[in-house]
C-alpha positions in Angstrom: 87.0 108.5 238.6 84.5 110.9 240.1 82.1 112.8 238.4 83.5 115.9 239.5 86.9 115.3 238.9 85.6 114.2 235.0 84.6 118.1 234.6 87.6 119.3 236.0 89.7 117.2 233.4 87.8 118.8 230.6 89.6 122.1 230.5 88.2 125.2 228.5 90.5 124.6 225.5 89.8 121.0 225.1 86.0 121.8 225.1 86.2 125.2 222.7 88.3 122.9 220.4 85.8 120.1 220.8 82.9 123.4 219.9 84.6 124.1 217.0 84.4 120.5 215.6 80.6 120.1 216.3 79.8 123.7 215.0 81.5 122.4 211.4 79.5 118.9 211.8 76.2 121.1 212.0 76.6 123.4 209.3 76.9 120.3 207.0 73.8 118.8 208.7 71.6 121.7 208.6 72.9 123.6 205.3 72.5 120.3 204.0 68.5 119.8 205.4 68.2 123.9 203.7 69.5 122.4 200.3 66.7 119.8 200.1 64.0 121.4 201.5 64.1 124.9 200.3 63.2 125.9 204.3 64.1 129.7 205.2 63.2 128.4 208.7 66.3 125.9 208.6 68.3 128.1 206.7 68.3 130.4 209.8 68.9 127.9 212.3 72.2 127.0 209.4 73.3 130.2 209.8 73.1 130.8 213.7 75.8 127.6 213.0 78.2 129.5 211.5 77.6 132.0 214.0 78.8 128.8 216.2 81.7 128.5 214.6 83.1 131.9 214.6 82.0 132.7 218.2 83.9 128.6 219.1 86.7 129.8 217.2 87.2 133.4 218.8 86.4 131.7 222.1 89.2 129.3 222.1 92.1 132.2 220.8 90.8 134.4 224.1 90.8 131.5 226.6 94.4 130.9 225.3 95.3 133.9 225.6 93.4 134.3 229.6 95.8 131.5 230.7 99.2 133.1 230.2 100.9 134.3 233.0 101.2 137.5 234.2 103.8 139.6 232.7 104.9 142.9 233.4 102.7 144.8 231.6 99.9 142.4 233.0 100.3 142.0 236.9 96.9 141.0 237.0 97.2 138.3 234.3 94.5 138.1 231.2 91.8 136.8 232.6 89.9 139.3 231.3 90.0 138.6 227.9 87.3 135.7 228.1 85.2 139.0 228.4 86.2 139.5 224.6 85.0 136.8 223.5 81.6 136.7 225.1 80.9 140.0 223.6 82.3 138.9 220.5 79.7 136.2 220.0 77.4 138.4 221.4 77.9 141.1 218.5 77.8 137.9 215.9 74.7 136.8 217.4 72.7 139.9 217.1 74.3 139.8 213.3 72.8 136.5 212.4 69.2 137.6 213.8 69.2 140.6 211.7 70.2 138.6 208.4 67.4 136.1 209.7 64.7 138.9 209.8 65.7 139.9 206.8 65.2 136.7 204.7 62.2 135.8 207.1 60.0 138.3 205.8 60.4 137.9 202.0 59.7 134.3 202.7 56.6 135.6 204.8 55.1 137.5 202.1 56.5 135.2 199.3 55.4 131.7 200.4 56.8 128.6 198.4 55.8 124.8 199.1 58.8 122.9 201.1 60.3 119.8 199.7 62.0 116.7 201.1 60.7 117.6 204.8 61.4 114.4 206.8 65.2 114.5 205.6 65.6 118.0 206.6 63.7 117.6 210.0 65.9 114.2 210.5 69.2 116.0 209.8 68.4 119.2 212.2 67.5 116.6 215.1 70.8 115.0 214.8 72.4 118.4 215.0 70.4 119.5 217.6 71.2 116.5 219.8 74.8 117.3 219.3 74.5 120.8 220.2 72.4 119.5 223.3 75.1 117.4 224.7 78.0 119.7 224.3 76.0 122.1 226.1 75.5 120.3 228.5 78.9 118.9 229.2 80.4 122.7 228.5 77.9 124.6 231.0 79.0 121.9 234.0 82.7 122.6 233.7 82.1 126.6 233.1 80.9 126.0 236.7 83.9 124.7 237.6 86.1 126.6 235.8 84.5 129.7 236.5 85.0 130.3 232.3 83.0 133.4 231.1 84.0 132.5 227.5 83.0 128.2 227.6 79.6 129.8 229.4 79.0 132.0 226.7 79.3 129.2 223.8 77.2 126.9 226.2 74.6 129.6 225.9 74.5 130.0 222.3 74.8 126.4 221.4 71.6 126.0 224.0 70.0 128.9 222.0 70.8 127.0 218.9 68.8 123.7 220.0 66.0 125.4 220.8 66.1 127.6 218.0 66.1 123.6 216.6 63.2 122.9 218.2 60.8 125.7 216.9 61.8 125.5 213.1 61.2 121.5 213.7 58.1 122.2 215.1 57.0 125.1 212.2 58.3 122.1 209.1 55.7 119.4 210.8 53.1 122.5 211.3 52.9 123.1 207.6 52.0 120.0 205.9 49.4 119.5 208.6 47.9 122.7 208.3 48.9 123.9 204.7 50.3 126.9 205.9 53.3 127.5 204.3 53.6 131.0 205.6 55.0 129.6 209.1 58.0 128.9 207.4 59.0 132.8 207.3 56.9 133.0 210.9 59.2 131.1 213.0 62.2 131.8 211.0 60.9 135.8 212.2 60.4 134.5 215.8 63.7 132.5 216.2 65.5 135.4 215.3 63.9 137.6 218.1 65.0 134.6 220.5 68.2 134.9 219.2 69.0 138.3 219.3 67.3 138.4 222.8 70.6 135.8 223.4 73.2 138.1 222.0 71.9 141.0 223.9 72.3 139.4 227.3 75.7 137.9 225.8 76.7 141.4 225.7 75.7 143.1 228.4 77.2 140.1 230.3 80.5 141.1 228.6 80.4 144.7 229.5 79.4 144.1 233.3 82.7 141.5 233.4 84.7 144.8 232.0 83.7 147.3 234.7 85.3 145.2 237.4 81.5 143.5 238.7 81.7 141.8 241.9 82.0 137.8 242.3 78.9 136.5 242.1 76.5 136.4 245.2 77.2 132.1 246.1 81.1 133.4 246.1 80.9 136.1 248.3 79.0 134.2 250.9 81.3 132.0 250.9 83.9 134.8 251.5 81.8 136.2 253.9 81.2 132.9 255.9 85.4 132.4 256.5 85.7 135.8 257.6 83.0 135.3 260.2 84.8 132.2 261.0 87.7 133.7 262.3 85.8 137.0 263.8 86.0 137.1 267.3 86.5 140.1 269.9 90.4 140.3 268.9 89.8 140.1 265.6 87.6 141.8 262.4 87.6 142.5 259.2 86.1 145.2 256.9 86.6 147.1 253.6 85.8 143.9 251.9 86.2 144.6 247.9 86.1 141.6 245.2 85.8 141.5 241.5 85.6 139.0 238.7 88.3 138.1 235.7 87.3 135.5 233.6 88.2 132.6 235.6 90.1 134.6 238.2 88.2 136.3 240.9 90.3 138.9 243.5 89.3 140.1 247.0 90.4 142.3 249.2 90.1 142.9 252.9 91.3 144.5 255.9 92.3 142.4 259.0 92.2 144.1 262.3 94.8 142.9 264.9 95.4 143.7 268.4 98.4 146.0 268.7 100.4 144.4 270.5 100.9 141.2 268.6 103.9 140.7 267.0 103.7 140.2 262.9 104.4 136.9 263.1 101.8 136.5 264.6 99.6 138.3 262.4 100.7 136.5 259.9 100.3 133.5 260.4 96.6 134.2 260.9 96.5 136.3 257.8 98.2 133.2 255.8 95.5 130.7 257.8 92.4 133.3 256.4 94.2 133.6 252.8 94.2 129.6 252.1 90.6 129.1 253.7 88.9 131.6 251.7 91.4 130.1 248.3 90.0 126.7 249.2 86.6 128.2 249.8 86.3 130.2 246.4 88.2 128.2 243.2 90.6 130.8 241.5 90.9 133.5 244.1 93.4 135.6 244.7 93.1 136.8 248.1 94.7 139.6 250.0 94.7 140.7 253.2 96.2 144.1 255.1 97.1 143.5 258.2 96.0 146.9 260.2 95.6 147.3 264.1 92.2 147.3 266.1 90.5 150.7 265.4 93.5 152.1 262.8 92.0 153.2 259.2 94.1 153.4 255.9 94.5 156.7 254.5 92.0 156.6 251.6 89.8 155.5 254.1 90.1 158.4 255.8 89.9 160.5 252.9 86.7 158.6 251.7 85.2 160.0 254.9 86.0 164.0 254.1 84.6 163.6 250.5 
């Protein structure tokens, strides 16, 4: 089997289920490494966990919800609600930072020695290295999937590692340089990483609500069919796309001489259609078939306002 036909296996569910799993194997890792070394710094990375586990869990009820069909009160499907989710986890993000802060900076100005390091820094590696993998695996077939929601969890499990990495790098700090204050210091600085994370995770989810365009390697690719098949008979304009989750629409005018027949038309119009399907995963493509020089009506009106 090919490498890419392994990512395309690996659906959206199956890897949100798979997130949900691993998210309930860390929080026993890392509340664990909190319990035995008293560490405010790994107490906030085991709470950005649980924000793993609501954000996995919320992800996987909105991608099952995106692949129904459309419906009657949905001709567009409901692709959309990916969106949900990745503001969702957004929102829960930005919720865990805060509670972080606030626990950070009584530790800051209330300093305690730390106990049991080398446990706790084992058991956050081995969650971290969990979280890396998944990651990994889960930001490949977002690519393929075109999933807003499995990029999203990617994201924040990414986040998570490194969030890993500096409370890690804080524990060995402090027995080296008997500063115990960088316990509350990093916990204080991971929390502005992370709710730098659910900011973007946001922002990302409200662009995907106001109809934003498919992303720039998409629309080449659009553009470069179109070309393809531009010639002095034939153009195209009023080219409009947008992005739903792991749909993507586009719309475009095909100019025609006038006096071909509509067979003939179509059959062009159904060549264009399959190319730019094939060109772009998950489009749905549409084309209006309109004679050399002709404008619609709105277009028209367009030019008056």
């Amino acid at each position: 089997m090919k490498v890419t036909d392994i990512w395309q296996s690996l659906s959206p569910v199956v890897l949100l289920r798979a997130s949900v799993v691993v998210a309930l194997l860390t929080i026993v890792l890392k509340m664990g490494a909190w319990w035995l070394t008293d560490s405010v710094g790994l107490l906030s990375d085991a709470l950005e966990s649980f924000v793993n586990l609501a954000g996995a869990m919320f992800a996987l009820l909105m991608v099952t919800i995106a692949q129904r069909p459309a419906d009657a009160d949905h001709p567009f499907g409901h692709s959309k609600a990916e969106y949900f989710s990745s503001g969702f986890e957004g929102i829960l993000i930005i919720g865990a930072a805060l509670a972080i802060i606030w626990a950070a900076i009584d530790r800051l100005l209330h300093p305690v020695p730390l106990q049991a390091l080398g446990w706790g820094i084992a058991l956050s590696v081995i969650s971290s290295v969990f979280n890396g993998v998944l990651a990994a695996v889960m930001l490949r077939s977002a690519k393929v999937h075109n999933s807003m929601a499995l990029r999203a969890d990617a994201r924040h499990l990414l986040t998570d590692v490194w969030t890993s990495v500096g409370v890690v790098g804080a524990l060995i700090a402090v027995p080296l340089t008997g500063w115990q204050w960088l316990d509350g210091g990093i916990a204080i600085v991971v929390a502005l990483n992370i709710l730098k994370e659910g900011g973007h995770l946001v922002w990302h989810s409200s662009q995907g609500l106001m109809d934003e365009a498919i992303d720039p390697e998409h629309l080449q690719a659009v553009e470069n069919v179109l070309q393809r098949h531009t010639n002095e008979h034939v153009y195209f304009d009023s080219l409009a796309t947008r992005s739903a989750g792991q749909r993507s629409f586009a719309q475009v005018h095909m100019h025609v001489p006038a006096h071909w027949t509509l067979g003939k038309a179509a059959r062009l119009r159904r060549l264009v259609e399959e190319e730019l399907m094939a060109a772009v995963p998950g489009l749905h493509a549409t084309l209006e078939i309109l004679p050399e020089g002709s404008e619609t009506a709105l277009e028209a009106l367009e030019k008056t306002q």
